[in-house]
C-alpha positions as CSV (number, residue, x, y, z in Angstrom):
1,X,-209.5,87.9,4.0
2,X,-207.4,87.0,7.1
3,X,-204.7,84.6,7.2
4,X,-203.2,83.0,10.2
5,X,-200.2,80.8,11.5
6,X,-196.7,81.2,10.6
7,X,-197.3,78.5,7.7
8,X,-199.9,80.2,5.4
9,X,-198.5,83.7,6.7
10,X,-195.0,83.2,5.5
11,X,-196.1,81.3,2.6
12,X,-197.9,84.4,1.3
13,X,-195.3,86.9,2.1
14,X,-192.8,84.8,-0.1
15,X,-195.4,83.6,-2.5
16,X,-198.2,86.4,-3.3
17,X,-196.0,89.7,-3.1
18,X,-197.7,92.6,-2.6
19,X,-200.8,91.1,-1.5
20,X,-200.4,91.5,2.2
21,X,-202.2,94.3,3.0
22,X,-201.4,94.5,7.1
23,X,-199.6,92.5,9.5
24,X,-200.2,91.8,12.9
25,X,-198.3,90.3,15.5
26,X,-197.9,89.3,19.3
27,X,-196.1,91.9,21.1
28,X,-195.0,89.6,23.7
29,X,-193.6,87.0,21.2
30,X,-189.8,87.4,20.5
31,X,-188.6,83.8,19.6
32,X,-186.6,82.8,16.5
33,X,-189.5,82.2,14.4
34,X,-191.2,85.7,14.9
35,X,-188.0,87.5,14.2
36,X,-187.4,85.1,11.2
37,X,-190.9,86.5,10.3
38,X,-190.8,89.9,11.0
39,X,-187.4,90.4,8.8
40,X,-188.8,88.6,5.8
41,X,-191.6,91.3,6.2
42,X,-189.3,94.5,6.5
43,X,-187.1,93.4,3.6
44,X,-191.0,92.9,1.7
45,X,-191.8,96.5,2.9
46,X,-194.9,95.1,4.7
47,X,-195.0,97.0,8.3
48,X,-195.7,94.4,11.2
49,X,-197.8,96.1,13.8
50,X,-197.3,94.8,16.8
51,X,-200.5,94.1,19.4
52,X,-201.3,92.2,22.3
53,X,-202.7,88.7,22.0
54,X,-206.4,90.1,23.1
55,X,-206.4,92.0,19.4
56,X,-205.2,88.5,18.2
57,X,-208.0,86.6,19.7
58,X,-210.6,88.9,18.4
59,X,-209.0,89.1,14.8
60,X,-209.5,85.3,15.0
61,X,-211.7,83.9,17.7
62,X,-211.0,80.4,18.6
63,X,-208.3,79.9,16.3
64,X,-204.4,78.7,17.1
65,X,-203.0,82.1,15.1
66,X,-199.9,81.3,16.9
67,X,-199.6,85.2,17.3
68,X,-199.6,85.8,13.7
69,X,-202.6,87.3,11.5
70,X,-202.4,88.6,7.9
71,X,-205.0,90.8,6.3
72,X,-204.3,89.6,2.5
73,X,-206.2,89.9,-0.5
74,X,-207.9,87.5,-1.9
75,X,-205.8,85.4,-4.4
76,X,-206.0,86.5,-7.9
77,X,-208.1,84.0,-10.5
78,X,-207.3,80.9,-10.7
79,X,-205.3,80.3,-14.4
80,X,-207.4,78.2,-16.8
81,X,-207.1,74.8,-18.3
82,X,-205.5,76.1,-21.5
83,X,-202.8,77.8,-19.9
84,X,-202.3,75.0,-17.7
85,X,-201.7,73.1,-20.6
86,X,-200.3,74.7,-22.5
87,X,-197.3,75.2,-20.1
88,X,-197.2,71.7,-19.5
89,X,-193.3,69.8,-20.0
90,X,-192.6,66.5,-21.1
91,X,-193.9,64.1,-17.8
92,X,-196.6,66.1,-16.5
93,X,-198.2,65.1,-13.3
94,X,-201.9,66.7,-12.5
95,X,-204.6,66.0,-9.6
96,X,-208.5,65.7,-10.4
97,X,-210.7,66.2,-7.5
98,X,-214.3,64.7,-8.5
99,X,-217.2,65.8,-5.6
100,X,-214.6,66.9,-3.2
101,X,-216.8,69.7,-1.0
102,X,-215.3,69.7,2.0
103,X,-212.9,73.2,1.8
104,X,-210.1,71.1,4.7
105,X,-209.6,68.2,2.5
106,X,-209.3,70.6,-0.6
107,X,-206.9,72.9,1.5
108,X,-205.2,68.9,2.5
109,X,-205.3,68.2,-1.0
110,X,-203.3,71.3,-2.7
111,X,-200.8,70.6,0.6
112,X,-199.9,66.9,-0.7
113,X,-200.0,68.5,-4.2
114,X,-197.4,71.1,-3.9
115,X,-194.9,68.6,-1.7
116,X,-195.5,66.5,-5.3
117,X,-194.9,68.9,-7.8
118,X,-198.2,69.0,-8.8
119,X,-198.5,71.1,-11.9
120,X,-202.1,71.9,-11.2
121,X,-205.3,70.6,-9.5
122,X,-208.7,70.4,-11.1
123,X,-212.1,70.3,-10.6
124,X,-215.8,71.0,-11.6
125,X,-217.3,73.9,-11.0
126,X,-220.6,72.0,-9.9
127,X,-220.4,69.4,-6.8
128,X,-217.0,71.2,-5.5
129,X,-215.4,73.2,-2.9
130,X,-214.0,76.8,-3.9
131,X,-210.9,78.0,-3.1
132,X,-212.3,79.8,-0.2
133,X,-210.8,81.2,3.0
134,X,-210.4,77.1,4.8
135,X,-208.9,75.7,2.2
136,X,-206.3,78.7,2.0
137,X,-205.7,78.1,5.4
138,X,-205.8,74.5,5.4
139,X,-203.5,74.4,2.5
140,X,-200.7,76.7,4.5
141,X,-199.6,78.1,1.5
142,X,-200.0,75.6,-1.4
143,X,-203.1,77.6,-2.7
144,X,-200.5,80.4,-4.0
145,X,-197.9,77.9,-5.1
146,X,-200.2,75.4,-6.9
147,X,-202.7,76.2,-10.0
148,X,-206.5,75.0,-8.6
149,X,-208.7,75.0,-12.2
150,X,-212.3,75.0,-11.7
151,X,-213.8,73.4,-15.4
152,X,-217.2,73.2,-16.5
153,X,-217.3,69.3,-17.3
154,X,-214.7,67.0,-15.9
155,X,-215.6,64.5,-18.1
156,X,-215.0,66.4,-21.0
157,X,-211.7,67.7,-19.1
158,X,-210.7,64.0,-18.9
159,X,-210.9,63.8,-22.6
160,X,-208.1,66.6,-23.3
161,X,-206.1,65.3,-21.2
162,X,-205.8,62.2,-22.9
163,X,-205.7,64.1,-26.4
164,X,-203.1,65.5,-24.7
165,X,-201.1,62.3,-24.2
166,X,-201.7,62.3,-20.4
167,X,-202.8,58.5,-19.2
168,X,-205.7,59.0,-16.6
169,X,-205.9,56.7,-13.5
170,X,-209.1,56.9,-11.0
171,X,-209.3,55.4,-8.0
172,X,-211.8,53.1,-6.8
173,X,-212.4,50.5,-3.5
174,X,-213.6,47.7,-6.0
175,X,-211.1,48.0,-8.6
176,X,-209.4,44.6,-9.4
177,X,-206.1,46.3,-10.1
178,X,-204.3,48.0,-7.0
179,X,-202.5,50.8,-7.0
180,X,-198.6,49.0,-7.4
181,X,-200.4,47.3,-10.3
182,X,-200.6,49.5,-12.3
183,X,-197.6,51.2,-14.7
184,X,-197.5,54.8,-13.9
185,X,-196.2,56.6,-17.6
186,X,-194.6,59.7,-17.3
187,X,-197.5,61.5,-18.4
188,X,-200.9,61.1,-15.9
189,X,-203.5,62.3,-14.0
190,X,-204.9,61.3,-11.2
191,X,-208.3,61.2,-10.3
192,X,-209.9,60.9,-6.4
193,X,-213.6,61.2,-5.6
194,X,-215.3,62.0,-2.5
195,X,-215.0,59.6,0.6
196,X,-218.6,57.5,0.6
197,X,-219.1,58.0,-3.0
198,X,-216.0,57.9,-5.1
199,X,-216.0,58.4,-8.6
200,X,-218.9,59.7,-10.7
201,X,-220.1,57.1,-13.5
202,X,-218.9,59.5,-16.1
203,X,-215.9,60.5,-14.6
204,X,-215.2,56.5,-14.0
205,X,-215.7,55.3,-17.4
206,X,-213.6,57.9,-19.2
207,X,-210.8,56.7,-17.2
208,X,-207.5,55.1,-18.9
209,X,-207.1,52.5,-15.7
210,X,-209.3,51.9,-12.3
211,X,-206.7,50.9,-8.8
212,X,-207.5,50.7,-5.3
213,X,-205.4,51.2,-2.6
214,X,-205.3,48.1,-0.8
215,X,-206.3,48.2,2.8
216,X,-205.3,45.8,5.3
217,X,-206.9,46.9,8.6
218,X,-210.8,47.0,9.1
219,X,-211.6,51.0,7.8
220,X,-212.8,50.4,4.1
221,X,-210.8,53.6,2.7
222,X,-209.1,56.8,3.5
223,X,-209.6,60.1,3.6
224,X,-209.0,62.2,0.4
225,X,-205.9,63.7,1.3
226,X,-204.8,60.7,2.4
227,X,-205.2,58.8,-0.4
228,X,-204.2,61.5,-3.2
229,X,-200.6,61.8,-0.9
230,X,-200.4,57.8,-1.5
231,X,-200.9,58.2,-4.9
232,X,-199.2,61.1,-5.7
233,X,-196.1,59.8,-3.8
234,X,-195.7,56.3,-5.3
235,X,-196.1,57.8,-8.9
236,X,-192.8,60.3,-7.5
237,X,-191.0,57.2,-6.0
238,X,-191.3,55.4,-9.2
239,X,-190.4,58.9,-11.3
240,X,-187.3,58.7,-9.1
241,X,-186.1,55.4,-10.0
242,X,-186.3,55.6,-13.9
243,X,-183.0,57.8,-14.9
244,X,-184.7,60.9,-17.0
245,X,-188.0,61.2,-16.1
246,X,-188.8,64.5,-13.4
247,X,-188.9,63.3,-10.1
């Protein structure tokens, strides 16, 4: 799999060791971010061959590599819900993806995640995008740093969670509560749907609490990533203010 941009490169370097398998760069590039770069490589022991932008261009064809591409394998399985779990501390904070399919808002998605602290993103295995190769890329290096669990039934997911002592909130446009509502307990889940369709009917009725995020202009809702970075962010700005709780 090839990896390209400083962003997802760097992010795999530090993140994934070992799993950079050759590195190519831009002969003709010597600024500070390239040396930054190619040190953090030598002191990896990952040799950077250096090539002219032509090589680049054919590695990836219309694509801003920026001068940098990685040949990496692909990341290792994803960890499953019971590790997840099991590993979780006293406020845990987790992301449900229901329907998302588009592999740039998942990449988006994991992005917003990690700059959260996230503990882990979840999804079903059916009506969902895989961690494949655009989300990797979109996700400039969250996809290493952040758990993405693929489950069999999110419904039934939903239901551990809250076994669990996690509260589950869902978003949805018609919800009477909005999203400043609501109280956000240490302990939740979030759950986003798909732009157009939102939440599936199961998935929406096994949730603790329903919020929309109001909208003042004239666009009806926002994108995915958009909307879990709102969400995710308020329930962090409101972690920050209570003394104790994990910001």
């Amino acid at each position: 799999m090839l990896l390209h941009g400083f962003h997802a490169v760097t992010a795999r370097l530090r993140q994934t060791d070992g799993t950079v398998r050759a590195l190519y760069a831009d002969a003709q590039r010597d600024d500070a971010r390239m040396r930054e770069l190619l040190r953090l490589a030598q002191r990896l022991g990952v040799e950077a061959r250096r090539v002219d932008a032509a090589r680049l261009d054919r590695l990836c064809p219309n694509r801003r590599h920026q001068g940098v591409v990685a040949l990496v394998e692909s990341r290792p399985p994803s960890v499953t819900l019971e590790a997840v779990l099991d590993r979780l501390g006293d406020a845990p904070l987790l992301l449900l993806l229901d329907g998302v399919t588009d592999p740039r808002n998942l990449g988006a998605c994991l992005r917003v995640a990690d700059g959260a602290g996230v503990h882990a993103v979840i999804a079903p295995k059916d009506h969902a995008c895989p961690l494949n190769e655009a989300a990797i890329q979109t996700a400039s290096g969250a996809a290493d740093s952040v758990p993405y669990v693929m489950v069999t039934n999110l419904a039934r997911t939903i239901d551990a969670l809250q076994e669990r002592g996690l509260v589950v909130i869902g978003t949805a446009d018609a919800a009477a509560q909005t999203l400043y509502d609501v109280a956000i307990p240490p302990a939740v889940a979030w759950v986003l749907g798909a732009e157009g369709v939102g939440l599936r009917r199961l998935t929406r009725e096994r949730c603790d609490h329903l919020v929309s995020i109001p909208m003042a202009g004239r666009v009806a809702s926002l994108n995915v990533s958009v909307a879990a970075g709102v969400v995710l962010y308020e329930t962090v700005r409101r972690r920050r203010a209570v003394p104790g709780v994990p910001a």
